[in-house]
N, C-alpha and C positions, 0 to 999 in steps of 0.2 A: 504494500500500500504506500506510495505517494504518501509524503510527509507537511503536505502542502495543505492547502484550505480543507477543513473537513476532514484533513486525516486520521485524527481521531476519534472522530466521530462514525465514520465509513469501519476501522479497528473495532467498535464498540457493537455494531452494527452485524459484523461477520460472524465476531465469536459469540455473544450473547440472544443473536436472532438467528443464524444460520445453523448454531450448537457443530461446532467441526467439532471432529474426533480430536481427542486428546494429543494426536500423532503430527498433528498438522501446526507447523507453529506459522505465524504472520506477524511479517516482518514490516519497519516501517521503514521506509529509502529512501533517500536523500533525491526528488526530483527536482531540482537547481538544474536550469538548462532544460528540461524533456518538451515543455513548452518549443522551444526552437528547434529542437530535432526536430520533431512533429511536423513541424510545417518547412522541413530543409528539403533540398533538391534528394539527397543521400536518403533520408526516409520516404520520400514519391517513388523511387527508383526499387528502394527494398518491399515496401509495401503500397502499390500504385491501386487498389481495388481496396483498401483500407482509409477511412474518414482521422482528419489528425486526433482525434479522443484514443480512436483506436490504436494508431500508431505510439501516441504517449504513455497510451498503459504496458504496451509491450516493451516499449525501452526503459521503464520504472522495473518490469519483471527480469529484463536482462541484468540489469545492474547489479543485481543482486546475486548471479547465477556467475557472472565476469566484468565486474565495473569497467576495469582497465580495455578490454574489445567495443562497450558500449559508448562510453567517454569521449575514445577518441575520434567518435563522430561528430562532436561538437567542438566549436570555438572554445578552447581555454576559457575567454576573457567570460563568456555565458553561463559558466558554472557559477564566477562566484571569486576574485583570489585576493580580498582586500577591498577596503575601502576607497582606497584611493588610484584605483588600475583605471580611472577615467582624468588623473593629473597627471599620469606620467605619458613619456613619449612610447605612442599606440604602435608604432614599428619595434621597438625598442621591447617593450612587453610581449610583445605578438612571437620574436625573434627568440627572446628568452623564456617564455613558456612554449613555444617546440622544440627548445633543448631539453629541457623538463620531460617532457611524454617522451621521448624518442629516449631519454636513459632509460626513461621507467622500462616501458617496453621493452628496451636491447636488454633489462638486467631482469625483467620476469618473462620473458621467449613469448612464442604462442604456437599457439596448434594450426599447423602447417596444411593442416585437413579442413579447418574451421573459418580460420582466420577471414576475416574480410581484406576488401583491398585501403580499405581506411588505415585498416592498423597495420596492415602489411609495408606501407609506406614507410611508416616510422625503423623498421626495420633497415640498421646498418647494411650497405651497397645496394638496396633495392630504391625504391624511388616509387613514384606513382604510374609508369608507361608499367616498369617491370612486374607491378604489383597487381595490375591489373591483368598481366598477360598472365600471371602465375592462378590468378583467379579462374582466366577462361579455359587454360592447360586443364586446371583439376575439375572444371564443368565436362569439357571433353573427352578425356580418359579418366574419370576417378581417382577418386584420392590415391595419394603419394605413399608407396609403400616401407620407401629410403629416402633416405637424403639425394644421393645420388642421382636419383630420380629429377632431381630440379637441373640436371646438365641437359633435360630435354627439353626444356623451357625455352621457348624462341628465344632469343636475346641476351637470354642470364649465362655469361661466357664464365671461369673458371677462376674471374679474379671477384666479381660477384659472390658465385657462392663461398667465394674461401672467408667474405668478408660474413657474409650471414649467416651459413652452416650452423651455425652455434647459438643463433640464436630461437631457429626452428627447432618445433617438437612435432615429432610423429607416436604418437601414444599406439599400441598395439601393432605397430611395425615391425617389419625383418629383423630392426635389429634393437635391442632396445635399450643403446648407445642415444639412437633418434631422438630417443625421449629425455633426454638429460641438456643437460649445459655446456657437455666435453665437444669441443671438436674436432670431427671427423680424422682432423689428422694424428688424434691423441689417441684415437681409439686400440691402434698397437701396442701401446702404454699400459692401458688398461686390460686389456687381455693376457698378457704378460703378468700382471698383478694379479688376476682372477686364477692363471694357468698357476701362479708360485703358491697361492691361497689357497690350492684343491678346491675350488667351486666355480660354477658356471657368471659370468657374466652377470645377468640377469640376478644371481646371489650375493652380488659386490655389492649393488645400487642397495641405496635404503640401508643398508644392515654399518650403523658405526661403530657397532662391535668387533667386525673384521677389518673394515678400512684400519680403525686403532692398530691395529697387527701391523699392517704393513708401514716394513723400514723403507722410505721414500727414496734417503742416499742408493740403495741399491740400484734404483732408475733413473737417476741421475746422467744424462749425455750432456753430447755439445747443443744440442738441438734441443734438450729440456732439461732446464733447471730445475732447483730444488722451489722458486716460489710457485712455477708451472704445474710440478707433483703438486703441492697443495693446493692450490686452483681446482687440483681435478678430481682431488680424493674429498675436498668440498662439495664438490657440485656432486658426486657419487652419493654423498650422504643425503642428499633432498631426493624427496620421493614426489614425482611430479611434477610440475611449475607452481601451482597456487602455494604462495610463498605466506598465505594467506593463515593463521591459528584454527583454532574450531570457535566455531560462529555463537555470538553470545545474544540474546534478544535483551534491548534494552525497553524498561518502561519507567513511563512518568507516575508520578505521583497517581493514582485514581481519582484523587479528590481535587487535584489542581485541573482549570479547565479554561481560568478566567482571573485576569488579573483581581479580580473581586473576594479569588476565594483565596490566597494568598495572608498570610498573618506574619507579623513581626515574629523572630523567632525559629521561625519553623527550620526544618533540615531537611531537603529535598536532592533529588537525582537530579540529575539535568546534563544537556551536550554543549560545547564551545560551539558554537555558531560564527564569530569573529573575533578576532586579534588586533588590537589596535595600540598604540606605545602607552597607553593609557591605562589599559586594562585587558579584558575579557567579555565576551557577550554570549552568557550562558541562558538556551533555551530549557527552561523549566515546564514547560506545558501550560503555560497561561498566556498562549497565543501573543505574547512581548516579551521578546526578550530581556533578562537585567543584566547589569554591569556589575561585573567581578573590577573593582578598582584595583589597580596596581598595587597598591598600598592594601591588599587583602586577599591577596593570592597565597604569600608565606608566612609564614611568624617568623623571616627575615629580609633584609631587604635585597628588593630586586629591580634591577635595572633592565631587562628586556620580560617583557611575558611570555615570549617564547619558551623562555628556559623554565617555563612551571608547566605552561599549557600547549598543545597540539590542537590543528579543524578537529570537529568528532569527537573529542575525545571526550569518556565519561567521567563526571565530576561530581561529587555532593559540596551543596554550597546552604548556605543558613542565608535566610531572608532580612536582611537589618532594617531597610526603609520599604515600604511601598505608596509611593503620590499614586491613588485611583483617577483624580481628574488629571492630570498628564500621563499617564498611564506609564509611569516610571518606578523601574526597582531594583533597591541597591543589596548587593549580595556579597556575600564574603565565605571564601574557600576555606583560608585558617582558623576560623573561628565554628569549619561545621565538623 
């Protein structure tokens, strides 16, 4: 559920009137931006017999399933990144938040099988012509079974994939190298460790109880150093790409609904919605956000609030002031 007008109330609505099974949890997701997707060229194209309601709820349900694939269908600047991303110079942001996506990306991979050509883009030596040929490649002969597989890709020559290999995943592939962070050219490396280790491949990945075992120096060449082995005997330890924890459902208060019902005092759950030199703007569920003041974030002092607080992130904060007719309220983290 869209975390937007009525969000809470559409939550209250599902579980209380529709009685889901215990099994089904409902989540609420940040739709900052789905508004603009909705009505982008990129959503006509993906869903053209679809009305923009329809389009917005599917890309609220995507987010949740892979933010990072759905995200990068949108402008940076339409999610949300500050207050002040309309004072500074707009090429200048624009330039610096597609460095941002394009690390993110290069540093959590994507599914090679999956991927759109939006997020394909972002992909180290690919580009938008290449991303898109690699789209129609895998509409035409189906999914990619190897890495290898992309040297048949019109266009994508051999300096291409040396540069992206690594950053693709093939889940359930030939080899299941594909699915990890290692690249292609390491994969001798790692065989070599699995053969010294008496287990198959496939028993390296995930398990860092074995990786542990292995003496790195032993693999050490001229071609691969000792910080390379550790590069790769990290990336072996992750199971999958979602670099993601196990998924928490966050809730507000019950009784909070409205700045009205709010009391001096109280001790409440709430998410950082904004960062400003100032302070904090933690949504409590009284459809207004209040100010975490700098000067009430620690019980010492702090000079950036970055260094207390992260977007998202979950925080209990104690209610000190609420003005009803300016619809203002002042909160404090140290003191909850």
């Amino acid at each position: 559920i869209g975390n937007g007008t009525a969000g809470r109330e559409t939550e209250d609505f599902i579980q209380k009137r529709l009685r889901l099974k215990k099994d089904v949890t409902v989540f609420m997701v940040n739709e900052a931006g789905a508004s603009v997707y909705s009505a982008s060229k990129v959503a006509r194209e993906e869903f053209p017999t679809y009305d923009v309601t329809v389009r917005g709820a599917v890309s609220i349900g995507r987010r949740l399933m892979d933010p990072l694939a759905e995200l990068v269908k949108i402008d940076p600047k339409s999610i949300g990144v500050g207050q002040y991303q309309h004072d500074v110079d707009q090429n200048q942001l624009k330039k610096s938040l597609d460095t941002v996506v394009e690390s993110v990306v290069n540093q959590v991979g994507v599914n090679l099988n999956t991927a759109s050509k939006h997020l394909l883009n972002y992909i180290s030596g690919l580009g938008p012509k290449l991303a898109e040929t690699i789209v129609e490649h895998r509409a035409e002969n189906g999914a990619f079974q190897n890495r290898k597989e992309l040297l048949n890709v019109k266009g994508l020559g051999p300096k291409a994939y040396e540069q992206a290999a690594g950053f693709l995943r093939i889940p359930d592939g030939d080899n299941p190298l594909d699915n990890s962070a290692v690249h292609p050219e390491s994969y001798t490396v790692v065989k070599r460790m699995a053969k010294d280790m008496g287990v198959p491949v496939e028993r390296l990945i995930g398990s860092r109880e074995s990786l542990q075992k292995i003496t790195l120096n032993n693999y050490v060449t001229d071609q691969t150093g000792l910080p390379t082995l550790k590069d790769i005997v990290e990336e072996l330890a992750k199971v999958g790409r979602d670099p993601r924890g196990k998924v928490k459902v966050f809730s507000f208060d019950p009784n909070i609904r409205k700045v009205e019902d709010l009391k001096e005092g109280m001790i409440l759950p709430g998410l950082v919605t904004n960062i400003t030199r100032f302070g904090a703007f933690v949504d409590v569920g009284a459809k207004q956000d209040g100010l975490v003041h700098i000067s009430q974030l620690a019980d010492r002092f702090v000079s950036d609030p970055n260094e207390i607080v992260r977007l998202n992130q979950e925080v209990q904060v104690k209610v000190l002031e609420v003005d009803i007719a300016r619809k203002r309220i002042q909160l404090s983290m140290k003191e909850a």
